[in-house]
C-alpha positions as CSV (number, residue, x, y, z in Angstrom):
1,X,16.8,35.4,2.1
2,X,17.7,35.4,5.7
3,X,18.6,31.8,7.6
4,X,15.3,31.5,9.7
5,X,12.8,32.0,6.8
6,X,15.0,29.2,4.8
7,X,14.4,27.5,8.0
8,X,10.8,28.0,8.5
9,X,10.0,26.7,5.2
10,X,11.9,23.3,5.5
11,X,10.4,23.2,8.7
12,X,7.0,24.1,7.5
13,X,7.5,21.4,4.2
14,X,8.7,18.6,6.8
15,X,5.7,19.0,8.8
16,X,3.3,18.9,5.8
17,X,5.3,16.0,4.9
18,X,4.8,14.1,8.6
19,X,0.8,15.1,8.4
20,X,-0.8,14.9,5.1
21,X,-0.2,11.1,5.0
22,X,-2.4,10.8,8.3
23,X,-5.8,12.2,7.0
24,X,-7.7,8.7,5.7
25,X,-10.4,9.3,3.2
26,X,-13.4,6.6,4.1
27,X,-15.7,5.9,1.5
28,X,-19.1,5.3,1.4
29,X,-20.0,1.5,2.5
30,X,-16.1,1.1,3.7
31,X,-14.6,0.4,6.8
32,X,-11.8,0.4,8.5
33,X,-10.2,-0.9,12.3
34,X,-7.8,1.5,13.9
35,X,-5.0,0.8,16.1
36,X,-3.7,3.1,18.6
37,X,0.0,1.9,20.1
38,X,-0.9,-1.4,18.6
39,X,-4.2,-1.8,20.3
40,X,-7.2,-2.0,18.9
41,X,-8.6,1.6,18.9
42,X,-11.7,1.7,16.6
43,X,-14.0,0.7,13.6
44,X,-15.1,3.3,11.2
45,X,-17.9,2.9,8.7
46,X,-19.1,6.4,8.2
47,X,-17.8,8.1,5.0
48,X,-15.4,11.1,5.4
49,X,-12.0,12.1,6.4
50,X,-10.2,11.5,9.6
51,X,-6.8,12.5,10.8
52,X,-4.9,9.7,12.8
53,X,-2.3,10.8,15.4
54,X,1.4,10.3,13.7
55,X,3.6,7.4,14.6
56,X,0.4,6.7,17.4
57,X,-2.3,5.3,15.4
58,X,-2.7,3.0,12.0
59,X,-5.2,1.6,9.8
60,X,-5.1,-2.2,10.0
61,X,-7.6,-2.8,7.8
62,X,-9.8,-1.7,5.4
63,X,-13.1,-3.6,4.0
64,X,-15.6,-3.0,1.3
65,X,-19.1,-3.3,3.5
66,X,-21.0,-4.5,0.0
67,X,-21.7,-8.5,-0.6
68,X,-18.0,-9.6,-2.7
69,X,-18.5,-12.4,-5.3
70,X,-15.5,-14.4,-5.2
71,X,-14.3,-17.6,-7.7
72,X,-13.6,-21.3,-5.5
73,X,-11.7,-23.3,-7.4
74,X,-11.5,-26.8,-5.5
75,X,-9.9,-30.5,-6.6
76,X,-12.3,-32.7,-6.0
77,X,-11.7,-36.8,-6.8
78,X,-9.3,-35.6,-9.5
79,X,-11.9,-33.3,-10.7
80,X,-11.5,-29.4,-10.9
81,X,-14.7,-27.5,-9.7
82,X,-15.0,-24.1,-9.2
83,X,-17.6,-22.3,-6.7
84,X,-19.0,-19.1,-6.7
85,X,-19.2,-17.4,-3.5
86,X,-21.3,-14.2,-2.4
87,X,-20.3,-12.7,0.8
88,X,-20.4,-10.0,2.6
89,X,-18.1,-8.5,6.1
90,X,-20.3,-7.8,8.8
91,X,-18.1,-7.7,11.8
92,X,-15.0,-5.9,10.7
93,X,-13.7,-6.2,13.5
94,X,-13.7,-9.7,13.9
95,X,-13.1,-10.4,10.6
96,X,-9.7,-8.5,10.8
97,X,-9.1,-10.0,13.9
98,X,-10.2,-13.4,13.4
99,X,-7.0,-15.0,11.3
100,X,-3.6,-13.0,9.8
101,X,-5.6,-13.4,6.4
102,X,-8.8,-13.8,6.9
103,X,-9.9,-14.0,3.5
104,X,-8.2,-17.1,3.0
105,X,-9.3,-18.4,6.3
106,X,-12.6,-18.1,4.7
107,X,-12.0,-19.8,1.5
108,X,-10.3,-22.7,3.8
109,X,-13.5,-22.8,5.5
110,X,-15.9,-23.0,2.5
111,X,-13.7,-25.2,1.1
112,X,-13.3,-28.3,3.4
113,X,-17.0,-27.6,4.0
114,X,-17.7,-28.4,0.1
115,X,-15.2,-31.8,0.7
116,X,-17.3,-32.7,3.4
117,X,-20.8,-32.4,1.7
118,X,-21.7,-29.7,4.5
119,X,-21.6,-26.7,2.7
120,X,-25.6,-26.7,2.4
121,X,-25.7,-26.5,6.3
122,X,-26.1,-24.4,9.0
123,X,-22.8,-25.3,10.5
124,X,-20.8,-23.1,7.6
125,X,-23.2,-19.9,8.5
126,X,-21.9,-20.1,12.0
127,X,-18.7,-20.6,11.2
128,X,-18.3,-17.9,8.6
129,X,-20.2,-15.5,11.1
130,X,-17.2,-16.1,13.9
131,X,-15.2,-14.8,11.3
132,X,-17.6,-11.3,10.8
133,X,-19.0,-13.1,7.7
134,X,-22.7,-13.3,6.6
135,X,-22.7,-16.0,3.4
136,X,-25.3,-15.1,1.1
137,X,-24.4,-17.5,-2.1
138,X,-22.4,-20.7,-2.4
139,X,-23.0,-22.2,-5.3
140,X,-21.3,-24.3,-8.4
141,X,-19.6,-22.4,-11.6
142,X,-21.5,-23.6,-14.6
């Protein structure tokens, strides 16, 4: 085999190599935020398949769109009780933005809440909605 096809296939294998990895697959009711250059770029909620630019853009996150049940567990006056939380992302953006983990921003929220006897209150919606989150259920493990 001649020198240039050897070198059109590695050439060829490397470049299927440097672009396959950039086509995302979105699902249906999934998100995701987009960075180009380390800027914020995008959101995308609409199911398919995008290509991102190599070594120019990057998925920062990526968020089911569907109210999440989540287990609290808190100590409270030596006492172990545990919460069940319904939520649901509606501002990806600034729920990726809003903290480095913003899940557990959000559980730190609900929490000290619960310690101070506000969780019933409209103070925690607005909270959890600077965060991109919409609470739907907070309510004791029984």
């Amino acid at each position: 085999m001649p020198t240039e096809i050897i070198a059109a296939l590695i050439f060829a294998a490397l470049l299927m190599l440097f672009l396959v990895p950039n086509f995302i697959h979105i699902k249906p009711n999934e998100a995701i935020v987009i960075e180009r250059l380390g800027s914020f770029l995008k959101v995308i909620d609409q199911p398919g398949v995008i290509f991102l630019i190599p070594l120019v853009d990057r998925v920062i996150q990526r968020e089911n769109l569907l109210p999440q049940t989540r287990e609290l567990t808190l100590i409270k006056d030596n006492n172990s009780c545990v919460y069940m939380v319904t939520y649901a992302v509606v501002d990806i953006k600034m729920f990726c933005y809003a903290a480095t983990e913003s899940s557990r921003y959000m559980e730190d929220i609900i929490k000290k809440s619960i310690l101070e006897d506000q969780h019933h209150s409209q103070n925690l919606n607005e909270e959890l909605l600077n965060i991109g989150i919409k609470l739907i259920k907070l309510q004791p493990n029984k």
